[in-house]
mmCIF file as gemmi writes it, N, C-alpha and C atoms, coordinates in Angstrom:
data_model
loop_
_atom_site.group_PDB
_atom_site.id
_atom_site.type_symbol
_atom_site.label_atom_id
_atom_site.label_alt_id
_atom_site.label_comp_id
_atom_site.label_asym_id
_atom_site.label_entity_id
_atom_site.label_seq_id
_atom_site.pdbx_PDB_ins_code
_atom_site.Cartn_x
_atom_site.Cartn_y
_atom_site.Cartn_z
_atom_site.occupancy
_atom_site.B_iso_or_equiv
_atom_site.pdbx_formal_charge
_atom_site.auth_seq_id
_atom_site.auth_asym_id
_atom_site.pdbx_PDB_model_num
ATOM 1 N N . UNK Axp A 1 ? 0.836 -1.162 0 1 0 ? 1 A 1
ATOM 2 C CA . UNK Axp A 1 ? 0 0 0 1 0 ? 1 A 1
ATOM 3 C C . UNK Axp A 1 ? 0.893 1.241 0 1 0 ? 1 A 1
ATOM 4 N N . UNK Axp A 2 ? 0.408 2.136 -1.277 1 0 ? 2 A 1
ATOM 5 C CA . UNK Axp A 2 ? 1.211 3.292 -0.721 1 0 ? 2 A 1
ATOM 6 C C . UNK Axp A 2 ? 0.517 4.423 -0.453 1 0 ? 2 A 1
ATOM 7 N N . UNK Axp A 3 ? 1.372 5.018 0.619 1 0 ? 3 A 1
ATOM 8 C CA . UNK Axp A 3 ? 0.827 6.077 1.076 1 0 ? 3 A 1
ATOM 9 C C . UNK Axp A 3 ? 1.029 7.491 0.506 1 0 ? 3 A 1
ATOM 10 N N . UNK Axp A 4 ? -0.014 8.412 0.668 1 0 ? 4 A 1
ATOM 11 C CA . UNK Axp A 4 ? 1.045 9.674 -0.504 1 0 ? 4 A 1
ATOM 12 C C . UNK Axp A 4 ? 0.454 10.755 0.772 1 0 ? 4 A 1
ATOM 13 N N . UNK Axp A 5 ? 1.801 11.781 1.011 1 0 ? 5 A 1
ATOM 14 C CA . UNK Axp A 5 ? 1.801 12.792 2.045 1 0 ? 5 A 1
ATOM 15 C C . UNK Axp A 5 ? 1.247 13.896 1.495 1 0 ? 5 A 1
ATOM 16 N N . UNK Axp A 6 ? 0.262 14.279 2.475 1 0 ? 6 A 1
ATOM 17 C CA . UNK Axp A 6 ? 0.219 15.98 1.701 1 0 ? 6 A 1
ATOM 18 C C . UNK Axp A 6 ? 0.842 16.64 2.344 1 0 ? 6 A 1
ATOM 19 N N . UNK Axp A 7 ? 1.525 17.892 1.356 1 0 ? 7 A 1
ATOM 20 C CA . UNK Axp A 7 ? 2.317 18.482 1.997 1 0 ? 7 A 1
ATOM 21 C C . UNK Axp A 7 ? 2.165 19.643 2.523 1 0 ? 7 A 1
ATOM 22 N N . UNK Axp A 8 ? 0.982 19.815 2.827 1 0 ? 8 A 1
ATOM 23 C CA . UNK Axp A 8 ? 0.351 20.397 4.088 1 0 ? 8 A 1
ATOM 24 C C . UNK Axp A 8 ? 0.349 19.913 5.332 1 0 ? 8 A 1
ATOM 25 N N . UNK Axp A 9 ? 0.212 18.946 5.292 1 0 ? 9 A 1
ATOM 26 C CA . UNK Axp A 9 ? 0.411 17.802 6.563 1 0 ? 9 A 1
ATOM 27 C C . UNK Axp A 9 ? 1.91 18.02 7.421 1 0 ? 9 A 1
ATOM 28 N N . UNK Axp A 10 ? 2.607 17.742 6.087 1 0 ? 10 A 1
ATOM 29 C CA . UNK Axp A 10 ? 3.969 17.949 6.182 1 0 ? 10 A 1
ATOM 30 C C . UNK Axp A 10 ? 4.43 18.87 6.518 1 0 ? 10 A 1
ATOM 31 N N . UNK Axp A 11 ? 3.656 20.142 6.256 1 0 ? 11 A 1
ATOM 32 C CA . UNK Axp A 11 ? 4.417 21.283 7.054 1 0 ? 11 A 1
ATOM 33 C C . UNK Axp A 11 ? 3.967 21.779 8.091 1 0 ? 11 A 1
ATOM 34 N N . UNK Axp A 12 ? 3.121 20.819 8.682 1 0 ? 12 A 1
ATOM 35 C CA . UNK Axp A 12 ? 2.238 21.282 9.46 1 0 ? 12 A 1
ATOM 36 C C . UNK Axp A 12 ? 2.941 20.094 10.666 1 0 ? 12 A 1
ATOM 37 N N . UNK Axp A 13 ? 3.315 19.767 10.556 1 0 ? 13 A 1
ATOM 38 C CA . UNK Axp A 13 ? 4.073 18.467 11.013 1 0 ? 13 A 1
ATOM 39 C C . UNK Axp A 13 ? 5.6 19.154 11.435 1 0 ? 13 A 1
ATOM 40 N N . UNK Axp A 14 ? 6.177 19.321 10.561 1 0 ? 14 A 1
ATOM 41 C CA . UNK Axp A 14 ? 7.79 20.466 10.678 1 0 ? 14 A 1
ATOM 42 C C . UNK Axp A 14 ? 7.228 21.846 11.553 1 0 ? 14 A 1
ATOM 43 N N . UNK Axp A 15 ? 6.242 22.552 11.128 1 0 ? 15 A 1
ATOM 44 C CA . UNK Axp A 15 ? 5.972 23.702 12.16 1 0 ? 15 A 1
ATOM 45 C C . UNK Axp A 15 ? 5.795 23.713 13.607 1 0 ? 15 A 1
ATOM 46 N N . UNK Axp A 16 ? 4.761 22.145 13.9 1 0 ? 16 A 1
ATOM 47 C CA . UNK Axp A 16 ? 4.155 21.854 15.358 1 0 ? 16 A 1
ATOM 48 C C . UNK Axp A 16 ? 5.798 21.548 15.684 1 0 ? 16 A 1
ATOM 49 N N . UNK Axp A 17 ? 6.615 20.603 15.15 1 0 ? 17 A 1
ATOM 50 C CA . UNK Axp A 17 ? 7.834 20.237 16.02 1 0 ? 17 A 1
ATOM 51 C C . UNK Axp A 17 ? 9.13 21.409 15.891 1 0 ? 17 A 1
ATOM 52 N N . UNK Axp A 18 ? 8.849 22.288 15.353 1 0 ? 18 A 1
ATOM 53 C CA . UNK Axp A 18 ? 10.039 23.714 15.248 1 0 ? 18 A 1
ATOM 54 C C . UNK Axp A 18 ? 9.378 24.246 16.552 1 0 ? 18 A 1
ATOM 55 N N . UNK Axp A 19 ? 8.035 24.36 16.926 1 0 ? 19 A 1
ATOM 56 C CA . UNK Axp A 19 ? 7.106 25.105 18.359 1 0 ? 19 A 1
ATOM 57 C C . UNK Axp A 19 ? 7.421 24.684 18.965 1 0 ? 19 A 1
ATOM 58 N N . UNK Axp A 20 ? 7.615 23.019 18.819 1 0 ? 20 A 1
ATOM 59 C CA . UNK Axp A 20 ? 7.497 22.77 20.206 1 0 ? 20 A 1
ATOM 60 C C . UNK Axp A 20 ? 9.366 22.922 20.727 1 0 ? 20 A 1
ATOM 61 N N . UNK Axp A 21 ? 10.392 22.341 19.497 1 0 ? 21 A 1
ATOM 62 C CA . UNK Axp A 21 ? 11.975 22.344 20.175 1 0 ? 21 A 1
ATOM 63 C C . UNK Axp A 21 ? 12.054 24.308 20.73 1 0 ? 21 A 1
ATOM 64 N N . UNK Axp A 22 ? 11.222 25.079 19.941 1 0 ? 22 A 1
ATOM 65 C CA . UNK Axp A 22 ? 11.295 26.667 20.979 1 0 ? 22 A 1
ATOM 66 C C . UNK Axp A 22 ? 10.753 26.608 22.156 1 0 ? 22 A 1
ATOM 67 N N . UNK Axp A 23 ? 9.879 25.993 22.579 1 0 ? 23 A 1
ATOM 68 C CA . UNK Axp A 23 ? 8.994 25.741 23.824 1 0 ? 23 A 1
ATOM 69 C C . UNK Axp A 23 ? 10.237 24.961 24.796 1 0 ? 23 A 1
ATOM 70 N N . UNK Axp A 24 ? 10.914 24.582 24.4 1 0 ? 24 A 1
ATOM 71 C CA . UNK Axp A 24 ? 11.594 23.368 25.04 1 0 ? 24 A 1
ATOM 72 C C . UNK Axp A 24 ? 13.602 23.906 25.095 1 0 ? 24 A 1
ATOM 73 N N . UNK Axp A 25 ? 13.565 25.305 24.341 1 0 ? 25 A 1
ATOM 74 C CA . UNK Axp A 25 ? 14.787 25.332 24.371 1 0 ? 25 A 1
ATOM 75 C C . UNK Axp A 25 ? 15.913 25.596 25.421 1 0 ? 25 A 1
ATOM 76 N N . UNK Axp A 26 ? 14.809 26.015 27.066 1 0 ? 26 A 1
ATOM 77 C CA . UNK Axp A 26 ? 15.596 26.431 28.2 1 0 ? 26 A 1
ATOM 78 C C . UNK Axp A 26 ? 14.962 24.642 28.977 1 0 ? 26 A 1
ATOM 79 N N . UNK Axp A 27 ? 14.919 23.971 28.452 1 0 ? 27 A 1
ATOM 80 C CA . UNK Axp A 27 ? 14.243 22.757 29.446 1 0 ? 27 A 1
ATOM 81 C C . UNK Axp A 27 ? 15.761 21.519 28.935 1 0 ? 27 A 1
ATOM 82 N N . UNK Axp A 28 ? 15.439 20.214 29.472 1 0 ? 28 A 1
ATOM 83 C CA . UNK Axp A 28 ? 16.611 19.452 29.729 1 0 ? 28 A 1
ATOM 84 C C . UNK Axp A 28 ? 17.296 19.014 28.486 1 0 ? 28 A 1
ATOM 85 N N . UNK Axp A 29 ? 16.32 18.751 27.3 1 0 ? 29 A 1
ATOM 86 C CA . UNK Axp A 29 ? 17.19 18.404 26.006 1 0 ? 29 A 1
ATOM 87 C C . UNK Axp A 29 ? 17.448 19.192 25.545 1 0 ? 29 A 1
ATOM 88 N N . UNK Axp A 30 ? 16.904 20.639 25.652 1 0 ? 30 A 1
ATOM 89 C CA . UNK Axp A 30 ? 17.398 21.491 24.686 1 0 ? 30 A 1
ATOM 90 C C . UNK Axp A 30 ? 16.437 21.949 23.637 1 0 ? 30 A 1
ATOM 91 N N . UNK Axp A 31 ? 16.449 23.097 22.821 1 0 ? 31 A 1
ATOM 92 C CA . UNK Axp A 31 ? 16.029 22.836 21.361 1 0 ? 31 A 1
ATOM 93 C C . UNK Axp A 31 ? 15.781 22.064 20.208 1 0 ? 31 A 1
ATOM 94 N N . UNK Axp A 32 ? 17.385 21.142 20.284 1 0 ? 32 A 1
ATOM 95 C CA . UNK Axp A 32 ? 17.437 20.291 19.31 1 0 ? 32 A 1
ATOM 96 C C . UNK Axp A 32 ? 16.86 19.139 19.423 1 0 ? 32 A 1
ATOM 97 N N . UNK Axp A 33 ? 17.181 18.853 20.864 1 0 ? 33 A 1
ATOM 98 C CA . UNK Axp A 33 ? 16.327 17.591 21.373 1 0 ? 33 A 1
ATOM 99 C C . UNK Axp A 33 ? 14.83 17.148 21.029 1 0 ? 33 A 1
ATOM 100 N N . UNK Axp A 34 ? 14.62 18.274 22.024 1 0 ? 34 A 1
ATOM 101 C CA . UNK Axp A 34 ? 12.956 18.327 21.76 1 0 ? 34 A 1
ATOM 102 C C . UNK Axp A 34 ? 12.363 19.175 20.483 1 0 ? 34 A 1
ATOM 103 N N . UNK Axp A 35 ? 13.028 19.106 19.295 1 0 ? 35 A 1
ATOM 104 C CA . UNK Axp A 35 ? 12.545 19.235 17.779 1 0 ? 35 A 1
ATOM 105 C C . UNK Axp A 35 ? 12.982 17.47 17.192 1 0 ? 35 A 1
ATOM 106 N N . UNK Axp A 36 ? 13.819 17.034 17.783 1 0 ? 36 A 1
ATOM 107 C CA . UNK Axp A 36 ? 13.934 15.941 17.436 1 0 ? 36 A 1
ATOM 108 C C . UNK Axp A 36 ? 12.927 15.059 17.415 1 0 ? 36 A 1
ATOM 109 N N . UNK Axp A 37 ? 12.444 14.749 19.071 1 0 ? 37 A 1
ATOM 110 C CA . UNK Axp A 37 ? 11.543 13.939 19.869 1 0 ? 37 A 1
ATOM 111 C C . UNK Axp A 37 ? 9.896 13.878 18.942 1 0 ? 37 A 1
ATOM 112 N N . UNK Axp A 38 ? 9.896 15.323 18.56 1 0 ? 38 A 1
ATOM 113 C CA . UNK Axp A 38 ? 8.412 16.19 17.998 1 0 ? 38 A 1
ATOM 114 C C . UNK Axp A 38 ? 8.326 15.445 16.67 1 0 ? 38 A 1
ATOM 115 N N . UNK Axp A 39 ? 9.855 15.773 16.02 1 0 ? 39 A 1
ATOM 116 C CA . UNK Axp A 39 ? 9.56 15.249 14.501 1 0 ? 39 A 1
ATOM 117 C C . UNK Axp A 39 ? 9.561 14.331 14.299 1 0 ? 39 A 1
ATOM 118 N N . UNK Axp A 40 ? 10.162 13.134 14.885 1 0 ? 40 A 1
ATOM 119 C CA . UNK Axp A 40 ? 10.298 11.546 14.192 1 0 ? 40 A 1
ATOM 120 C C . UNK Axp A 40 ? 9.484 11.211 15.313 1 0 ? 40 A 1
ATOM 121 N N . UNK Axp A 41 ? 8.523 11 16.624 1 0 ? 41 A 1
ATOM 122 C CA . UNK Axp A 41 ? 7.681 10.564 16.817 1 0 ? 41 A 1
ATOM 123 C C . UNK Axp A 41 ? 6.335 10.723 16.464 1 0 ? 41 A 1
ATOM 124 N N . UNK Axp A 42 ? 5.948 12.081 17.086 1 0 ? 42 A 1
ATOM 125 C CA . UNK Axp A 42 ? 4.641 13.026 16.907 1 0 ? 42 A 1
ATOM 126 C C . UNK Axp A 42 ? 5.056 13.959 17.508 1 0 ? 42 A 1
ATOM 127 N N . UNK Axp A 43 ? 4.354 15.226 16.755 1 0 ? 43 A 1
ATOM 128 C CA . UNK Axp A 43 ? 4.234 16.171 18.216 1 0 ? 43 A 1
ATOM 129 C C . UNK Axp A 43 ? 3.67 16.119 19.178 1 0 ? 43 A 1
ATOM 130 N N . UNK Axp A 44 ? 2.839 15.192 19.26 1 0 ? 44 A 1
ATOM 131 C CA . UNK Axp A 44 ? 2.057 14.996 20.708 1 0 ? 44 A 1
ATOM 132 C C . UNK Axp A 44 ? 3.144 14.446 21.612 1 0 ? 44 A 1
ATOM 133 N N . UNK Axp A 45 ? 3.708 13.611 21.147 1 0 ? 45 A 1
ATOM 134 C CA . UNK Axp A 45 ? 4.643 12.934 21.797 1 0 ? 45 A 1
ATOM 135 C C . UNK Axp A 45 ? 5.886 14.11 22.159 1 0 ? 45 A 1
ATOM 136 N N . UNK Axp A 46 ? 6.068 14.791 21.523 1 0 ? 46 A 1
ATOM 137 C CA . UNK Axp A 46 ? 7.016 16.359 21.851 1 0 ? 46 A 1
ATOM 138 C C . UNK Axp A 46 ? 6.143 17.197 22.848 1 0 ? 46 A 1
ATOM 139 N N . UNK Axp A 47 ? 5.112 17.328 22.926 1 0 ? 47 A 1
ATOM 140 C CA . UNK Axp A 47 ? 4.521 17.81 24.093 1 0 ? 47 A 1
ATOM 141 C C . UNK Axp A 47 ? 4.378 17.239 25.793 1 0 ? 47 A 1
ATOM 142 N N . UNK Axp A 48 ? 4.261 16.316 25.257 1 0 ? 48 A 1
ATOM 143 C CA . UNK Axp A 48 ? 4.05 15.077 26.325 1 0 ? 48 A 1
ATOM 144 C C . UNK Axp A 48 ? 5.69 15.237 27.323 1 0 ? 48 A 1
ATOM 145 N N . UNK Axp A 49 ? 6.578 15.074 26.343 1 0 ? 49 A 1
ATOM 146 C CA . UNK Axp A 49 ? 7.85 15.024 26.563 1 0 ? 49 A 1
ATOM 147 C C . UNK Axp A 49 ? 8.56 16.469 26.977 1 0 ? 49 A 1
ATOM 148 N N . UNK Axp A 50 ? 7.978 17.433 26.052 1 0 ? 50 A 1
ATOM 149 C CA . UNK Axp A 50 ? 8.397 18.735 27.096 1 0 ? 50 A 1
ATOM 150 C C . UNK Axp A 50 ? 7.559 19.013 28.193 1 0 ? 50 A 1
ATOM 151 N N . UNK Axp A 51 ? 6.085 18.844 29.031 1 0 ? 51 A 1
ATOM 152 C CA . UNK Axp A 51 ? 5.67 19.154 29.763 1 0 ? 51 A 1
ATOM 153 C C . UNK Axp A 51 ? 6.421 18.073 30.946 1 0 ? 51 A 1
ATOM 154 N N . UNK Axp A 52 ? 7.072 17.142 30.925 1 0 ? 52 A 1
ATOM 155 C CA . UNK Axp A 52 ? 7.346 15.944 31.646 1 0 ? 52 A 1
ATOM 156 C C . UNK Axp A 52 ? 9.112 16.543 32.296 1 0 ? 52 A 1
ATOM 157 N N . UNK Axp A 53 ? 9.492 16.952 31.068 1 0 ? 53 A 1
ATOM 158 C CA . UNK Axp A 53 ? 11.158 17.25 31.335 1 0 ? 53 A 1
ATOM 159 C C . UNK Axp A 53 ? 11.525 18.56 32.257 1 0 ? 53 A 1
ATOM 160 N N . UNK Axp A 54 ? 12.553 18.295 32.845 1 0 ? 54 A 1
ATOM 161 C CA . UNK Axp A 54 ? 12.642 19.577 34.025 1 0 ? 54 A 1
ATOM 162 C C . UNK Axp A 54 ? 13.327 20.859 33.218 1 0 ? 54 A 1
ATOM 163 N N . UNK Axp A 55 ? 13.522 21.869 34.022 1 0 ? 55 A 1
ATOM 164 C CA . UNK Axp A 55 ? 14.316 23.127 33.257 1 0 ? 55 A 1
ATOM 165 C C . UNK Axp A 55 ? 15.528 22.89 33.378 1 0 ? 55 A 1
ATOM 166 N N . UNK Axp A 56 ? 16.35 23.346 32.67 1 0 ? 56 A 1
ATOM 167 C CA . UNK Axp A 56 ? 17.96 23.376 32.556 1 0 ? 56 A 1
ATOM 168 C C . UNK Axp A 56 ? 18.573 24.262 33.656 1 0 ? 56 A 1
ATOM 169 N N . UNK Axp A 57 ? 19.27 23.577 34.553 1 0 ? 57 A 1
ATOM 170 C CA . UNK Axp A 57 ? 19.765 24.691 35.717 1 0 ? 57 A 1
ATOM 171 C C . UNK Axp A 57 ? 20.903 25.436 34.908 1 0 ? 57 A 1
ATOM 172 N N . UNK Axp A 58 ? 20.639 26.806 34.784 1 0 ? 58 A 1
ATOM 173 C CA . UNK Axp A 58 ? 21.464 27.897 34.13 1 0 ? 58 A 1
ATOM 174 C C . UNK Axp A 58 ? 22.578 27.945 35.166 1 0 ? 58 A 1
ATOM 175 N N . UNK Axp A 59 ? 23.887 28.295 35.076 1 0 ? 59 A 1
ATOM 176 C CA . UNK Axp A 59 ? 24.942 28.712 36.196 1 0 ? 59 A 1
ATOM 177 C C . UNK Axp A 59 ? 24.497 29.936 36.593 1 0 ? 59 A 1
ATOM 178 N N . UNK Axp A 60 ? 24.911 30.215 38.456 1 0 ? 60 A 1
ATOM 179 C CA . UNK Axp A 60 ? 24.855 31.306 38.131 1 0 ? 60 A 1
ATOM 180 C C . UNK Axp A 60 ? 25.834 32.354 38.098 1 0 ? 60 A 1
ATOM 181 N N . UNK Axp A 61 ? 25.039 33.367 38.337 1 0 ? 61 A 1
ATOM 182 C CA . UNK Axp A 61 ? 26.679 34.819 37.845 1 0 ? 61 A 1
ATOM 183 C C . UNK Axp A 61 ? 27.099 34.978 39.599 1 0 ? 61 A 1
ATOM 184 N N . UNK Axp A 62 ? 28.024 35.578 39.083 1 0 ? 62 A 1
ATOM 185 C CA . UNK Axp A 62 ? 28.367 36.288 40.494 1 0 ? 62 A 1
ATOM 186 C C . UNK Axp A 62 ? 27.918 37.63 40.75 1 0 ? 62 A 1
């Protein structure tokens, strides 16, 4: 069976997981991470996964 993408879908698919690795870029994976997680699972699954993950402890200044 083949499947054929629309590529609306598709960019709609790349947009939800570009939101969500910005949503996610001060949290534990990072940006890249969590654009990763978004795009090759689901974005649901990128949501799921940034509401779950802690924040990134920043250093601090003096």
């Amino acid at each position: 069976m083949i499947y054929i993408l629309n590529p609306f879908v598709v960019f709609l698919w790349i947009a939800a997981s570009w939101l969500i690795g910005l949503l996610g870029r001060y949290k534990r994976f990072g940006f890249f991470g969590n654009f990763l997680i978004a795009f090759l699972f689901s974005p649901i699954v990128g949501v799921i996964v940034l509401l779950a993950s802690d924040d990134r402890r920043l250093p601090r200044r003096p």
